[in-house]
N, C-alpha and C positions, 0 to 999 in steps of 0.2 A: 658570292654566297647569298648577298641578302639581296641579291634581283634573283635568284631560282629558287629560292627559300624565304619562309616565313623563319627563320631562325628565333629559337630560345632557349639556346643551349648553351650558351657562354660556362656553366657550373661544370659541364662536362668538358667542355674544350673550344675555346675562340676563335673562329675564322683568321687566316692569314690578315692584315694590314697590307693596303700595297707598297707601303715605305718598308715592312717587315720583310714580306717579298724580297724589294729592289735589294734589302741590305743579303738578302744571302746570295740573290745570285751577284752581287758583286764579291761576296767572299768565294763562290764557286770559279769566279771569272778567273780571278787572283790565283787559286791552285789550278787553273785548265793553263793559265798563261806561265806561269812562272813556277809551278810545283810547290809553290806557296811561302811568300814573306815571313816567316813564321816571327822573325821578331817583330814587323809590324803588328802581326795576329797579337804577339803577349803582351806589347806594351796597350792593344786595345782592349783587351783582357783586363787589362787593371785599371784602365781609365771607367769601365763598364763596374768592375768591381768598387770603384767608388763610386760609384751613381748611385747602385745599390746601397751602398751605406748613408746616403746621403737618404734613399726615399724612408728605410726604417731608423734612422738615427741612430746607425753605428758607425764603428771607426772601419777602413779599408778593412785592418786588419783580423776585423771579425767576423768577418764574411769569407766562405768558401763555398765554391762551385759543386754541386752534387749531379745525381743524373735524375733526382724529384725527390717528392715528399718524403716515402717511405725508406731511402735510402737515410734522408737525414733524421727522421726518427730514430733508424736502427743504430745512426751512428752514435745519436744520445743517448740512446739506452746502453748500448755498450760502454761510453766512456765513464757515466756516470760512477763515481765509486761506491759504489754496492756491494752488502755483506752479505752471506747466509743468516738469514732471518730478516731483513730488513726488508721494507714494504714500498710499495710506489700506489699511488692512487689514480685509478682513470675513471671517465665517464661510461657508464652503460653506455651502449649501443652508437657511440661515436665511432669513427673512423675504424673499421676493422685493422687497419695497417699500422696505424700507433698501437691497436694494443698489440697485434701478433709482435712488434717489436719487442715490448716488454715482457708479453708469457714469455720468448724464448730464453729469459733469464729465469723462468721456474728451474731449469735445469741445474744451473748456479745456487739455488737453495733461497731466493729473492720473491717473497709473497707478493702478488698484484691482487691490490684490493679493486671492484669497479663499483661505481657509485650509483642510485641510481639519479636522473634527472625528476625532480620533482616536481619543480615548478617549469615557467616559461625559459628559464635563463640557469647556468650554474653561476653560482656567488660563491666567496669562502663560505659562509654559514654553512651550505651545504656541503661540505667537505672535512668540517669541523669535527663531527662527530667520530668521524673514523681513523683520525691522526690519535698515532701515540709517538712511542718514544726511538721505535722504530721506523717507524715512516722518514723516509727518505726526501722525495719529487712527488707532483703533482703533473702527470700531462695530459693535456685534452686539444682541443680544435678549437681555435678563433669562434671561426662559423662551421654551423655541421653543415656538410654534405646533402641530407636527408629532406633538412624541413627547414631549413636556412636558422635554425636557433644562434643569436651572439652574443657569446657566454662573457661574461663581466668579467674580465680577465685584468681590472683594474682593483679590485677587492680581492681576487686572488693573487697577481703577483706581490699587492701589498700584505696577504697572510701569508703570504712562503717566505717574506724579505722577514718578517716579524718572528719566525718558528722555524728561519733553517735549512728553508726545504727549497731544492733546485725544482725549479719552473721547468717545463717542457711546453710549445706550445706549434701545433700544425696548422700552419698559417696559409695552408694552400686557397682554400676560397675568399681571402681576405686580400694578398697583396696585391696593388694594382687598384684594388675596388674601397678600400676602408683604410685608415689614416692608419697607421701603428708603429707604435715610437716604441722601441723592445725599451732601451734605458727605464721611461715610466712606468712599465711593467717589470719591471726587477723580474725579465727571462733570462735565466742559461741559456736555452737553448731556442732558436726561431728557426723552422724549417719549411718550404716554400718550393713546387715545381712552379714551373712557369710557364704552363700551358692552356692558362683559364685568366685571372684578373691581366697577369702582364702579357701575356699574348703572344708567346714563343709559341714553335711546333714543339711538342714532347720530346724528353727526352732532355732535360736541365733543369735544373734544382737550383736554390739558392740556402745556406745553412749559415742564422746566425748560432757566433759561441762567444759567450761574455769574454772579454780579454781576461781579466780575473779570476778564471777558473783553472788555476794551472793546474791543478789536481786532476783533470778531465784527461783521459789515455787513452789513443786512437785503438779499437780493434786492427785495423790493418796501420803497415807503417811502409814508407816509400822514401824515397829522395827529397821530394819535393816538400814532405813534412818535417824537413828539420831546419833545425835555426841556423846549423852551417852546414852547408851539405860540402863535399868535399870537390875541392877542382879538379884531382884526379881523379875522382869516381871511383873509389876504391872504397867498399864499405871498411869501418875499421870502429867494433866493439866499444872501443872507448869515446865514440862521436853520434852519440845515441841523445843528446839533448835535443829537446822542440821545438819547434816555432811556436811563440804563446799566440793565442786567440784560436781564430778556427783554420790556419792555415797547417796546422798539423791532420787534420781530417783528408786533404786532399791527394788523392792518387794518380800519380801520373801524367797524362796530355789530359785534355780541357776539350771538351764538348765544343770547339772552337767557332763553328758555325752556330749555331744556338747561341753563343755568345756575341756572336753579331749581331745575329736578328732581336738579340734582348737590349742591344744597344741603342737599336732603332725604336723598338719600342719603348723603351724610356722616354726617346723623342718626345712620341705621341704623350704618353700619358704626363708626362713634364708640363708640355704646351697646354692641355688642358685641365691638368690639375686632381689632384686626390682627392679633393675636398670637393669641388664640382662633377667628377663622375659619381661620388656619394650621394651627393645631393640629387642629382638628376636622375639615377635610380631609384631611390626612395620616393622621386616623384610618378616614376613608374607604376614600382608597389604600390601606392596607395590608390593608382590608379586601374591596377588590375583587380586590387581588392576589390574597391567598387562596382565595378562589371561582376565579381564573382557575387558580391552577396546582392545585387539584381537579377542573376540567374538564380540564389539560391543554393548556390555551392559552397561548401565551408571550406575554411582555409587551413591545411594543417600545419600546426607550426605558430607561432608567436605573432598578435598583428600589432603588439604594441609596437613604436618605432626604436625605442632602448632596447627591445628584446631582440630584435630580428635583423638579420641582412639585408641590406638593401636591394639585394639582386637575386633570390631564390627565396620560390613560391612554391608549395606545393598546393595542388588544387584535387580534393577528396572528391573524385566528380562519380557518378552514379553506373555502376552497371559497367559491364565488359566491353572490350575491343575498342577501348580512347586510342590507345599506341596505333593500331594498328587503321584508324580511322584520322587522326594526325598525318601519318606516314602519305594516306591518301590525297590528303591536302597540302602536301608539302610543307608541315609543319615541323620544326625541329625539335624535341623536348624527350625529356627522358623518365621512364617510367620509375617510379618511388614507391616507397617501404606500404606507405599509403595512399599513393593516388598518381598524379603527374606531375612533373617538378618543373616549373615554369624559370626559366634565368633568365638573365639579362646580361649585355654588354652594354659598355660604351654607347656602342653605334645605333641603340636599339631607339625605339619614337615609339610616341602616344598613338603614331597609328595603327604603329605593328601590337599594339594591347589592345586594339579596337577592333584590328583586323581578326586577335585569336579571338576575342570573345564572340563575336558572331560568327566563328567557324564553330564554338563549342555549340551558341544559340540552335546554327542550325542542324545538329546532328537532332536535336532534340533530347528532352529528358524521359528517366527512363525509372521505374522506380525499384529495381532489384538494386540489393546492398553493392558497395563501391567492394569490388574485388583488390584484394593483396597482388600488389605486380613487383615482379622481380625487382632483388634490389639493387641497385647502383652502387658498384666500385668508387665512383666519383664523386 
């Protein structure tokens, strides 16, 4: 990918790894040879399921497998126990997918207030005014999507711990790329596809659920979500207890290749580390900022470094047809709410930031207003 492409699209979705590769076609080999090891497959299943708990600081058992982000939203909105009348608070204009999870409980009689973002960052203060005695959860996004904002989710888990209220938080642009220790955040809930920081192909999720919460009740219920399932496989009325933590959430067979290739990429991002992909993105950003405000382009979005993502830029650039003059130069990047959303991966260099600024350089500037381009899913 990044010998045919100027790639900057990591926010939207990661290029393969060749160790990520290698591990699926060795899971594909395994079922073309043998119709597939499947105990092999579960017991890597769980060794992978601890890795995962191991990068966000939970226990095996609070981790379960989803098929992405939205699916583990909807599964915390639904388990939460919510009344008729009680309220959930989200961020304006965050993640359309966490909130359609929570309107779908307007039906249920369960108010959704949305906040607006005021400043660079959400904090509790900002959330403070609209809690009463009803309010229930707070959920929002790590980092947004849109303009890379990274909301201080360290002053909020600590007013939800202090006042009661179950934390939700959609951690899809964060994990892999940003340290996050759910325990330190007093979260219920951490939900996570793994097709952008940790570098799977689409199509697997990861869903933290505090062991603690035994009160939380799956919308759907299966075999595999109970604490005894039976060895004759014969359901029976009175064998309806849980498995505590988030192993009640999960349905069925397991995304079993995705859970491969997310083992390998563990590998990688293990070997070089959470803390130094952070770093070395940030060193990115500051680096394409500087190209932007030499061209004279503003940045939307937060440039302080507490405020912002390390790996998503958007760039407010001047006048129509960026995408489609990108596209020309083999650029990868995805058009935003307000301008072009510039990301990063891992693999990304100071050249490839040098490289897009003198492709922007030489389109030349233009001076009709930056047009509104369609928004991003992702």
């Amino acid at each position: 990918m990044t010998e045919r492409f100027l790639y900057l699209d990591s926010a939207y979705q990661t290029p393969l790894a060749s160790s990520v590769r290698d591990a699926l076609m060795r899971f594909y080999t395994e079922g073309y040879e043998s119709a597939g090891p499947k105990s092999v497959w579960l017991d890597r299943i769980e060794r992978t399921r601890g890795r995962v708990a191991k990068l966000l600081n939970a226990a095996p058992g609070e981790i379960a497998f989803t098929k992405n982000t939205s699916e583990g939203m909807n599964i915390a909105a639904n388990a939460l126990p919510l009344a008729p009348g009680d309220n959930v608070l989200l961020v304006e204009g965050d993640h359309p997918n966490n909130a359609y999870a929570f309107l779908n409980l307007r039906r249920k009689g369960v108010e959704i207030r949305f906040i607006p973002l005021t400043g660079e960052t959400a904090t509790a203060e900002m959330f403070e005014p609209y809690v009463d005695k009803r309010t229930r959860a707070i959920s929002l996004s790590h980092v947004t999507f849109h303009a890379g904002h990274r909301f201080n989710l360290d002053s909020i888990g600590k007013f939800c711990a202090e006042h009661g209220l179950y934390l939700v938080v959609d951690a899809m642009q964060s994990t892999g790329v940003l340290r996050l220790d759910v325990k330190a955040l007093s979260a219920s809930f951490v939900g996570s596809g793994c097709h952008k920081g940790l570098l799977t192909p689409q199509g697997l999720g990861i869903l933290y659920c505090k062991e603690e919460l035994e009160e939380m009740q799956p919308a759907y219920l299966a075999f595999s979500g109970l604490a005894n399932p039976p060895g004759d496989l014969i359901a029976r009325a009175d064998n309806m207890a849980l498995k505590p933590g988030a192993g009640r959430f999960e349905i069925g067979n397991f995304n079993i290749s995705d859970i491969h290739a997310l083992d390998a990429s563990l590998d990688l991002i293990e070997s070089v580390g959470v803390d130094a992909i952070e770093a070395h993105l940030y060193e990115l950003g500051d680096h394409l900022i500087g190209h932007l405000d030499e061209l004279g382009i503003p940045l939307v979005g937060p440039r302080a470094a507490k405020d912002r993502a390390p790996h998503i830029y958007v760039a407010n650039l001047p006048g129509e047809g960026w995408p489609e003059y990108f596209a020309s130069q083999q650029v990868r990047v995805t058009p935003e709410r307000d301008g072009i959303r510039i990301s990063f991966g891992l693999f990304n260099t100071f050249e490839d930031v040098d490289r897009f600024a003198a492709i922007v350089a030489n389109r030349g500037k233009v001076d009709a207003p930056a047009a509104s381009a369609p928004t991003s899913l992702d």
